[in-house]
C-alpha positions as CSV (number, residue, x, y, z in Angstrom):
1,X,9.8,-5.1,-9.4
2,X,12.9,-7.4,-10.1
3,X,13.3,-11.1,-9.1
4,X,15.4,-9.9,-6.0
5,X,13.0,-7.6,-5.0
6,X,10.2,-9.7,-5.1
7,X,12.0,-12.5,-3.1
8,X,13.3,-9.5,-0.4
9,X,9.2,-8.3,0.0
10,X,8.5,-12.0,0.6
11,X,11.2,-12.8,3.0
12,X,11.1,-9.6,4.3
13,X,7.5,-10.7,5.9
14,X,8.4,-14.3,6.8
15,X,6.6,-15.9,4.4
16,X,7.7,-19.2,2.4
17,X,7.1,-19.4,-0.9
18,X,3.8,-21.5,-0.8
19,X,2.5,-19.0,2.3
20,X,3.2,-15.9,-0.8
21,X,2.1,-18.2,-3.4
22,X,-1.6,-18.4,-0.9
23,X,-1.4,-14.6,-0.5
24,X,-1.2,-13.7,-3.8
25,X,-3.7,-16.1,-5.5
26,X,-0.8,-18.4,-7.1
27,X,0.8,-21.2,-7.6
28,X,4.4,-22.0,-5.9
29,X,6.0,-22.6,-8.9
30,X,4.6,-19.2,-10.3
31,X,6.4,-17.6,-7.2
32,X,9.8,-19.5,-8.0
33,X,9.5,-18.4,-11.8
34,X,9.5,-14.7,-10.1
35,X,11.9,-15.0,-8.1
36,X,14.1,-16.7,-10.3
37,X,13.2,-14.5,-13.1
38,X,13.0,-17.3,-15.4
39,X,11.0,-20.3,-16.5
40,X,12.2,-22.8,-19.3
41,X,15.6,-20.9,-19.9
42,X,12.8,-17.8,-20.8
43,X,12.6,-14.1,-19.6
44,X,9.7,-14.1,-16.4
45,X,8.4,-10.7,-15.8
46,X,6.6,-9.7,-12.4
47,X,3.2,-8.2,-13.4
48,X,1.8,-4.8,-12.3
49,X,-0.9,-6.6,-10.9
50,X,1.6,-8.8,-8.9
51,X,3.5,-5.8,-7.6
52,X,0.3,-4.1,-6.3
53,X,-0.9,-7.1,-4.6
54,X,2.3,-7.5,-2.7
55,X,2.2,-3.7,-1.3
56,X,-1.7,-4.4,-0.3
57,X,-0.1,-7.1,1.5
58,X,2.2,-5.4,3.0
59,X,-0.1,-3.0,4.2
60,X,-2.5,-5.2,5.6
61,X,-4.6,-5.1,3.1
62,X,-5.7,-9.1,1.6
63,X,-8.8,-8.2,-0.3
64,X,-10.9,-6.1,-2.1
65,X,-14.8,-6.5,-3.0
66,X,-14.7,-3.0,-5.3
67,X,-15.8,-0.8,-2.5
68,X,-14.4,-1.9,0.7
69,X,-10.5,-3.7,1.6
70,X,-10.8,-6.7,3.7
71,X,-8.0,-7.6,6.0
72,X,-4.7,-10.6,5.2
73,X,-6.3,-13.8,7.0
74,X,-5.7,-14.0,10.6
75,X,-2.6,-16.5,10.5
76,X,-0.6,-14.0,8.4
77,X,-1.7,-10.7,10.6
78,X,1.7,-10.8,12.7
79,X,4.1,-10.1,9.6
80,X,6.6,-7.6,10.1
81,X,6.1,-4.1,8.3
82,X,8.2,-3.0,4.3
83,X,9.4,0.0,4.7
84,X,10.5,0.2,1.3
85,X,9.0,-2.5,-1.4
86,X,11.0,-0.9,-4.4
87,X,14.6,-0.7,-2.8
88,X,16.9,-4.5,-2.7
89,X,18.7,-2.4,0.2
90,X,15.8,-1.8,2.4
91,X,15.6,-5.5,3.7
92,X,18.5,-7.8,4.5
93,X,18.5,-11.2,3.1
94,X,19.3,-13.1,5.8
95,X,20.0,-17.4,5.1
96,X,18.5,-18.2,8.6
97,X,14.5,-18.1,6.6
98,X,15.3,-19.9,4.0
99,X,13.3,-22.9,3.7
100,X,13.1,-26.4,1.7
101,X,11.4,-24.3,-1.1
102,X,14.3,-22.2,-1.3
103,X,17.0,-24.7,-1.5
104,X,15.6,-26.8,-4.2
105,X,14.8,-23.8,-6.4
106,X,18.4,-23.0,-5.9
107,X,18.9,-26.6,-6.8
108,X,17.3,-26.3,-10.5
């Protein structure tokens, strides 16, 4: 998953960065290293781990105990459907989600 991707999957559900930093068990700065693809002038991969956790997500899927999935919390149940987490085409960008997270990492 690139940086672009990984910022399409989380605007393609609506999220800000801190609602996808919740989701995934991180930080908000962890997600803008993503997304950026960088941290300290440095190379930032997205895990494998990372990548699978946002297509549970996107599935509906917020947890797993080892034998059984356990839904996203109620307040993100709403988000709209990926079609297609592994294709920058599938989802438009659109600026009308951007948020104040997104303009000052755009800032930096």
């Amino acid at each position: 998953m690139t940086p672009a991707q990984f910022r399409s999957w989380r605007k393609s559900l609506g999220l800000k960065q801190k609602d996808a930093a919740e989701l995934l068990g991180l930080k908000k700065r962890v997600i803008q290293y993503y997304e950026k693809g960088k941290r300290d002038g440095k190379s930032v991969g997205i895990p494998t781990t990372v990548e699978l956790a946002c297509y549970a997500i996107s599935t509906g899927i917020g947890g797993f105990d080892g034998t059984a999935t356990e839904p996203v919390p109620e307040e993100f149940r709403n988000l709209p459907a990926v079609v297609d987490i592994q294709s920058e085409d599938s989802v438009e960008d659109s600026d009308e989600s951007d948020s104040e997270d997104d303009k000052v990492e755009a800032a930096e």
